[in-house]
C-alpha positions, 0 to 999 in steps of 0.5 A: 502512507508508511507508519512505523514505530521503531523498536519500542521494548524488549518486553515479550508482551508488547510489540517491538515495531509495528508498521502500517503500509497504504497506498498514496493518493493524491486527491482528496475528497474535496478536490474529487468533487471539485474534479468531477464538477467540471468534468459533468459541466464540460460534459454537459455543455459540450453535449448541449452544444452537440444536441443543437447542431443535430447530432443527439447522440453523442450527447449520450457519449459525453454522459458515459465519459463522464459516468466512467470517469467517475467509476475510475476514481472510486475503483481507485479509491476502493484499492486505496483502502488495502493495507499491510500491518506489520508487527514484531513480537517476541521472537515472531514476525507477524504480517497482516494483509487486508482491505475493504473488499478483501479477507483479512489474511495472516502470515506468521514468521520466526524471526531468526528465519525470515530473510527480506530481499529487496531486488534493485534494478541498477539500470533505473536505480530503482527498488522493487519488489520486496520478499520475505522468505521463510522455510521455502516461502515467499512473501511480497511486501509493499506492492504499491509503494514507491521505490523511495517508500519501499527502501524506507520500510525495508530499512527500517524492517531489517533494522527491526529484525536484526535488533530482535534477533540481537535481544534473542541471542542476548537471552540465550546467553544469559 
């Protein structure tokens, strides 16, 4: 999900974009529940049925398939939960990258120095990955966005920045 606010005000105390980035997924907590009832019901009565020929064992496995499944989609989950807010202030860049089991870390950059590189694959017509650069360092941004997402936010990120670095060179004349 991609929550952009275009530029808002040119006063130096409230931001003039922000932007929130998480992962897509799909299914909800509804059909989670609904997905993993009928996996632990085929599991169980394919296992029932496998104890009655004689074969106990693979009872077992069909539990443990079933058990993986289910640490597969919260593992999915848990990743879902990352996210990387983006705010332009002023004459600063300021991205913040984060999630449920990860410090939230910082990155601050002066807008009339900070370069995005949007790489294309004309080959697959795709977009992908997106950079900031500054001062010798790099920045990848929007890691689990689609092709299509990433070219959205780039555009509306570049769109942010050269509108800030216009206000700043309107300031300096004046």
């Amino acid at each position: 999900m991609t929550e952009i606010s275009g530029p808002a005000t040119d006063n130096a105390h409230k931001p003039r974009f922000t932007a929130v980035l998480r992962p897509h997924r799909s299914l909800g907590r509804t059909g989670f529940i609904v997905l993993m009832s009928a996996v632990g019901a085929v599991s169980f009565g394919a296992g029932i049925a496998f104890l009655y020929m004689g074969a106990w064992p693979v009872f077992g496995f069909f539990g443990l398939d079933a058990a993986l499944i289910y640490w597969a989609f919260k593992r999915n989950y848990a990743d879902a939960e990352v996210f990387e807010a983006f705010e332009i202030s002023g004459d600063e860049l300021i991205v913040r990258k984060g999630g449920a089991k990860q410090e939230m870390r910082e990155w601050r950059f002066q807008t009339y120095w900070v370069r995005m590189d949007l790489e294309e694959n004309e080959h697959l017509e795709t977009f992908g990955p997106l950079w900031l650069t500054s001062h010798g360092k790099r920045l990848q941004l929007g890691s689990f966005l689609g092709s299509g997402e990433l070219f959205a936010f780039a555009t509306a990120l570049d769109k942010a920045l050269r509108h800030t670095k216009r206000v700043a060179a309107a300031e300096q004349r004046s």
